[in-house]
C-alpha positions in Angstrom: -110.6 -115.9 -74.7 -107.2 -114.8 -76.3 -105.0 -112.5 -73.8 -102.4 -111.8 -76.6 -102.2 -108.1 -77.4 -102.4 -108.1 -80.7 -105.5 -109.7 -81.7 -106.1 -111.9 -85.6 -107.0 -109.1 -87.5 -109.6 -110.6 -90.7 -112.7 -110.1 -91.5 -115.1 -110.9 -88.4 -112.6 -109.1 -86.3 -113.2 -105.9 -87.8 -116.8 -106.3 -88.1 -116.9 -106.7 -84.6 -115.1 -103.9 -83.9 -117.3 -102.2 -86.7 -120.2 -103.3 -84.5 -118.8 -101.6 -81.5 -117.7 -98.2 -83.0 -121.2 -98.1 -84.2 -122.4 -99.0 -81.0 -120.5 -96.2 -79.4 -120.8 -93.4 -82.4 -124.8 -93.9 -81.8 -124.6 -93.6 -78.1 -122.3 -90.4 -78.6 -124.7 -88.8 -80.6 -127.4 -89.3 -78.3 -125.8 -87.9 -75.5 -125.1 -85.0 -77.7 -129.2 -84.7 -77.8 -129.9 -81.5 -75.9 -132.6 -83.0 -73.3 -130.1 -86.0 -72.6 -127.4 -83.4 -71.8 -129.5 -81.0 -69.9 -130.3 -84.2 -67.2 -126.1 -85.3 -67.2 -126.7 -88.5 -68.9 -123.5 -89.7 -70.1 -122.7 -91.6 -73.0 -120.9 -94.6 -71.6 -124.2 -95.2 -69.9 -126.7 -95.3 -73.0 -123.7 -97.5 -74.8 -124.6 -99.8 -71.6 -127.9 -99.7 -72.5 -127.6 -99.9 -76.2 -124.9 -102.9 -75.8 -127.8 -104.2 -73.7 -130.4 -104.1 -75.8 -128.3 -105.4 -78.1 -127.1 -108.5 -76.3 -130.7 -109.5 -75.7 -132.4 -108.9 -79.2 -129.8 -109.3 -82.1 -126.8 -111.2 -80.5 -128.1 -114.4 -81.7 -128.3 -113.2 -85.5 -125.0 -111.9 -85.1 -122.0 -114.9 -85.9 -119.8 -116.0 -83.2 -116.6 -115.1 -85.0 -117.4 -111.4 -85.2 -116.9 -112.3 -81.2 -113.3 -111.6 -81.5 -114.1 -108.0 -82.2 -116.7 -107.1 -79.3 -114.0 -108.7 -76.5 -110.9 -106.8 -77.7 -113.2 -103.7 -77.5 -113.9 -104.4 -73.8 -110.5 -105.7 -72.7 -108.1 -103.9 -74.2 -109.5 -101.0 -75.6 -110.4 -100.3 -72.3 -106.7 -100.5 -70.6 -105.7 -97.6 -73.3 -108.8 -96.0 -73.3 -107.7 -95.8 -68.9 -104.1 -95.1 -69.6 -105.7 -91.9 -71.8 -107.6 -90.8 -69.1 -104.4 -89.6 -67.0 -104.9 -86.7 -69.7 -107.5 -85.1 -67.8 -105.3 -84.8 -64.9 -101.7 -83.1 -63.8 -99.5 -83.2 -60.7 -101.1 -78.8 -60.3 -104.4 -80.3 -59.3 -103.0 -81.7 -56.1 -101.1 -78.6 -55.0 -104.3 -76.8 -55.9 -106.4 -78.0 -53.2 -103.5 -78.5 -50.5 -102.9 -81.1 -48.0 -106.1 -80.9 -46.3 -108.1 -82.1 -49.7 -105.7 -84.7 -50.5 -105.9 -86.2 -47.1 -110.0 -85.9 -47.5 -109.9 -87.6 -50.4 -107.2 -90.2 -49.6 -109.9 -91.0 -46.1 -112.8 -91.5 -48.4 -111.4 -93.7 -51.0 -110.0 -95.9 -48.9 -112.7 -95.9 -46.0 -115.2 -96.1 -49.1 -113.9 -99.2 -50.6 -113.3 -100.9 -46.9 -117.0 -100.7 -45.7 -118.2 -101.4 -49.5 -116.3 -104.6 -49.0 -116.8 -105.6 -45.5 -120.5 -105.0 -45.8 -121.0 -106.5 -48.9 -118.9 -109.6 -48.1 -119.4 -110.1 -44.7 -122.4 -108.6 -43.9 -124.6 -109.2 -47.3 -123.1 -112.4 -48.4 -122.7 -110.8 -52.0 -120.7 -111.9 -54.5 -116.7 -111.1 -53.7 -116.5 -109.0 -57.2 -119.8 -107.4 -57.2 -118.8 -105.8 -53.8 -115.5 -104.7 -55.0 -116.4 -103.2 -58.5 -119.9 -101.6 -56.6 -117.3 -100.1 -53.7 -114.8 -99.0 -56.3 -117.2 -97.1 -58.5 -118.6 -95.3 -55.2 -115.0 -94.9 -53.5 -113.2 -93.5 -56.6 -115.2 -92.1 -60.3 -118.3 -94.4 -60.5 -118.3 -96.1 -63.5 -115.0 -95.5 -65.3 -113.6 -96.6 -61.8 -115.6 -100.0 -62.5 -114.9 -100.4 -65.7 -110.7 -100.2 -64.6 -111.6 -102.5 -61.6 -112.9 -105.5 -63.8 -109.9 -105.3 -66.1 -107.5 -105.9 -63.1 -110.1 -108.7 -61.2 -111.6 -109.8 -64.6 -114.7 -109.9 -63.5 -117.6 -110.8 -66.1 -119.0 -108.5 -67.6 -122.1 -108.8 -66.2 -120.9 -107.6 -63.0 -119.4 -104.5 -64.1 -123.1 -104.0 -65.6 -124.6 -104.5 -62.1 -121.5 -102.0 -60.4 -122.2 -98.9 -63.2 -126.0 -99.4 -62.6 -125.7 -98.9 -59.0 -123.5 -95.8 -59.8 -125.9 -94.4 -62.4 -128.8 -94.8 -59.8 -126.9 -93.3 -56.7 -124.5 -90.4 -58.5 -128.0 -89.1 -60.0 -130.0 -88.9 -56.8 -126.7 -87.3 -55.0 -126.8 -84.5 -57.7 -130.0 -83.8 -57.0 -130.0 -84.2 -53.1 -126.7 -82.1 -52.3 -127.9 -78.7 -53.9 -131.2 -79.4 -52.3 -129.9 -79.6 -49.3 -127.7 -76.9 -49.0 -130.4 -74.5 -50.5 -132.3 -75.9 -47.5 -129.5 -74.6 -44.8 -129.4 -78.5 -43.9 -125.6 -78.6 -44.6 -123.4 -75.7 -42.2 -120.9 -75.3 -44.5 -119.0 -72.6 -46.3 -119.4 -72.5 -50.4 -115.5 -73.7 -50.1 -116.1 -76.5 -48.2 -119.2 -77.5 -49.6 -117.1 -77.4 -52.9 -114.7 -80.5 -51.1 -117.6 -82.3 -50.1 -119.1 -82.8 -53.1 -115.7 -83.4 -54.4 -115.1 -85.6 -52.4 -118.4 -87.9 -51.6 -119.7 -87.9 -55.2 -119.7 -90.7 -57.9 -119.0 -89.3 -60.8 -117.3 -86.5 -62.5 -120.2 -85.6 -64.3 -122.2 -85.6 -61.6 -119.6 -83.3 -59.0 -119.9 -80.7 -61.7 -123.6 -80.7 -61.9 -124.1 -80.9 -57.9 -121.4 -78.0 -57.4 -122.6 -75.7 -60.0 -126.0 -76.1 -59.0 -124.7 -74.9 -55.2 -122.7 -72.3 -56.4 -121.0 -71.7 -59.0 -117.9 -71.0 -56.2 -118.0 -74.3 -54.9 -117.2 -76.0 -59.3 -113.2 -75.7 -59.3 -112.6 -77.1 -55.2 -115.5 -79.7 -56.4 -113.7 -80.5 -59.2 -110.1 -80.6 -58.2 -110.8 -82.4 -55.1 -112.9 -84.7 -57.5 -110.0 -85.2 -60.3 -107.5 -86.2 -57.0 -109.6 -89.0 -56.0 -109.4 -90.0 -59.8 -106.0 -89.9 -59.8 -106.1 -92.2 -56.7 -107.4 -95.0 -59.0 -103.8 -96.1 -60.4 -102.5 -96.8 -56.9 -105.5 -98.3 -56.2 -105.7 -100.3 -58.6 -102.5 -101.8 -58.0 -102.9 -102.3 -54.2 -106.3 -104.1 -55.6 -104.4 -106.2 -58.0 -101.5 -107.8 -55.6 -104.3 -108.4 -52.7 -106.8 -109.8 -55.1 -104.1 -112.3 -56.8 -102.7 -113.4 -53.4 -101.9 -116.9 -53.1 -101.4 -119.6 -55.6 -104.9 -121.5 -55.5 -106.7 -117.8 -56.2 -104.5 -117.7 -59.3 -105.0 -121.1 -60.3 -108.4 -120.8 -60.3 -108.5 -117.6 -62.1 -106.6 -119.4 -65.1 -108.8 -122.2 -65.1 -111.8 -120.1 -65.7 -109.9 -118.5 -68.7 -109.1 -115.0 -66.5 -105.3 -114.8 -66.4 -104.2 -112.9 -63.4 -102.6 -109.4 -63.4 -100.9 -109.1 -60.3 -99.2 -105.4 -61.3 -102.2 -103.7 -63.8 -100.0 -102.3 -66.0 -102.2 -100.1 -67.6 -102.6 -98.1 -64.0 -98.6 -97.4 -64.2 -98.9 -95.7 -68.0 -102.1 -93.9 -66.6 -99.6 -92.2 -63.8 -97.5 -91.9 -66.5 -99.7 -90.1 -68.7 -100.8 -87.9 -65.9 -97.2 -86.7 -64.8 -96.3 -86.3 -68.7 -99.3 -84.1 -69.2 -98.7 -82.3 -65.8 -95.4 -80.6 -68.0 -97.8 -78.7 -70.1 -96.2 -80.0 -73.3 -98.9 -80.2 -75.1 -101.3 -77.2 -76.2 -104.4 -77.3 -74.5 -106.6 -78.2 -78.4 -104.4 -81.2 -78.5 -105.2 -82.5 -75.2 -108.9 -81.6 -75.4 -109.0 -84.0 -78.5 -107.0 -86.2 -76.8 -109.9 -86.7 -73.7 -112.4 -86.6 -76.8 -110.5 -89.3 -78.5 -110.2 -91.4 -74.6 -114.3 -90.6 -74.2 -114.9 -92.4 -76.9 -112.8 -95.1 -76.4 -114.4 -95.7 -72.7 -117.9 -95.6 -74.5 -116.7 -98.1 -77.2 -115.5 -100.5 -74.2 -118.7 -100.0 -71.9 -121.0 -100.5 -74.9 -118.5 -104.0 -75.7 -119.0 -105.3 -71.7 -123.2 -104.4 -72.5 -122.6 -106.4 -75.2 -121.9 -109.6 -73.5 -124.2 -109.3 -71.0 -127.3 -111.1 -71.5 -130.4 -110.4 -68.9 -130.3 -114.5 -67.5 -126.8 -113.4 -66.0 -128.8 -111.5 -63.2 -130.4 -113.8 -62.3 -129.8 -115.0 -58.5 -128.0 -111.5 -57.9 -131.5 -109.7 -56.5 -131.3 -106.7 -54.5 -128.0 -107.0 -52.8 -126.1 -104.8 -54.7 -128.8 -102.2 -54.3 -128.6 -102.0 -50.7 -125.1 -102.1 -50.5 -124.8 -99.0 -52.8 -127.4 -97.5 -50.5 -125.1 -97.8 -47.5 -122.7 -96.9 -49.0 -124.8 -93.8 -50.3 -125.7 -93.1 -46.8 -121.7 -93.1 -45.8 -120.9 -90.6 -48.0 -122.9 -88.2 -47.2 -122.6 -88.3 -43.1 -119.3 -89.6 -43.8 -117.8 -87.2 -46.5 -119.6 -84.3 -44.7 -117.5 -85.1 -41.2 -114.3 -86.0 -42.5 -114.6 -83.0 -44.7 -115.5 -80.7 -41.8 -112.8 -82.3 -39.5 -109.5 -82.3 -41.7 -110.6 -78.9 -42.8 -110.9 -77.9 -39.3 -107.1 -78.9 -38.7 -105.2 -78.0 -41.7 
């Protein structure tokens, strides 16, 4: 696997990519398809599926060097396609929602991730990188979250596969459960701070705007706020992840003996601050940067349909049902969790 950014552009390289902007133009379209949209289902995950599909029907009639393609598509397309994603965010968002949300969502990203990892590593036995990507696509924004995570621990792909699937499975049944519940008067809360708890304790953005608007539609801008400041938690994250990860010289050896060259500062989480600060100055008008996140949708759908490419259904095998249950508990967490942390910082500040 080259690591050079600029890839050999001939032929098979560009029918790769080809492969993959068809991929990705298909799964667009079909997320477009009123009865997908109507139940949230997002494109990057029917480019999972379609990758897939793909992976375990037609891969074999396909020719290796077209190869070249698929794996620039899910390596470095997706570090710009993450650096692009700072464009759905500004600096405003955090003075929008005060202290009190930014230390409730600071609490449940990082307490997220920690019992995703202890549990799954010490208590399940599960594999080191399924239990970081599955904790970092719960703790942060589900699978865009596990899709920056693999680039900086180079997982395989197959991994990243298992993380999103535990996402897709948990962020749907929470946008379901939370309005249910509230409807219910099982959750004492006001419509503002049910708007931070779902903010803060659901997977993924898509999935905070359903849940909130289906509350109230009171409780969509705290939901969403406190929802885009845990995103924006994902560049420090990822670069805490990236020095702890890489510690110590046998890790790193390792790591480049398998072919995954370490990235002890990910890069690509600096520009995506960067991004995020340069579109907090308003610079731009608002058309440009609404094609801009267009543009950056695709390109995430493009790279999650490139890992579904490579992964191939004997690559679960031997991973069972751990992954399932840790996602559960962590499930369980943030919902008791995100409900008292939510109800005790708001109760101070």
């Amino acid at each position: 696997m080259s690591h050079t950014i600029l890839p050999k552009i001939d032929g098979p390289f560009l029918k790769g990519m080809g492969l993959v902007v068809m991929l990705a133009a298909v799964a667009s379209a079909l997320a477009a398809l009123p009865a997908l949209k109507a139940m949230h289902i997002h494109g990057l995950i029917i480019a999972m599926v379609l990758g897939m599909v793909y992976a375990n029907t037609l891969r074999a009639r396909v020719p290796e060097s077209w190869v070249s393609g698929v794996d620039y598509a899910a390596r470095r397309i997706l570090r710009l396609a993450i650096v692009l994603y700072g464009f759905r965010l500004t600096f405003q968002d955090i003075g929008a929602i005060g202290l009190s949300g930014v230390v409730i969502s600071a609490l449940m990203v990082a307490l997220t991730f920690l019992i995703g990892y202890i549990v799954g590593v010490k208590v399940l036995k599960l594999d080191k990188e399924i239990s970081i990507l599955c904790s970092a696509g719960a703790a942060i924004c589900g699978a865009a979250a596990v899709l920056a995570t693999e680039a900086v621990i180079k997982a395989k792909p197959y991994k990243s596969m298992v993380a999103v699937g535990t996402v897709v499975i948990f962020g749907t049944l929470a946008m379901f459960l939370y309005p249910a519940a509230y409807r219910a008067g099982l959750v004492p809360m006001s419509l503002d701070e049910m708007g931070v708890y779902i903010g803060a304790s659901v997977h993924e953005v898509a999935h905070v705007v359903a849940a909130s608007a289906a509350v109230d539609p009171a409780t969509s801008d705290a939901a969403v706020i406190v929802k885009m400041v845990r995103v924006m938690m994902l560049a420090p994250f990822l670069i805490v992840l990236g020095l702890w990860f890489w510690r110590g010289a046998e890790n790193i050896a390792q790591k480049e003996e398998e072919g995954r060259k370490p990235a002890l500062i990910p890069w690509f989480a600096v520009y995506f601050i960067g991004v995020a600060g340069f579109n907090s100055l308003n610079l731009l008008p608002a058309s440009v940067v609404g094609s801009l996140i267009s543009f950056d949708t695709f390109l995430l759908t493009m790279a999650m349909g490139a890992l579904g490419m490579e992964t191939t259904i004997d690559k679960f095998k031997g991973v069972g049902l751990k992954p399932i249950y840790l996602s559960l508990i962590l499930f369980i967490w943030l919902i008791f969790g995100g409900f008292f942390i939510t109800k005790g910082v708001m109760s101070v500040f």
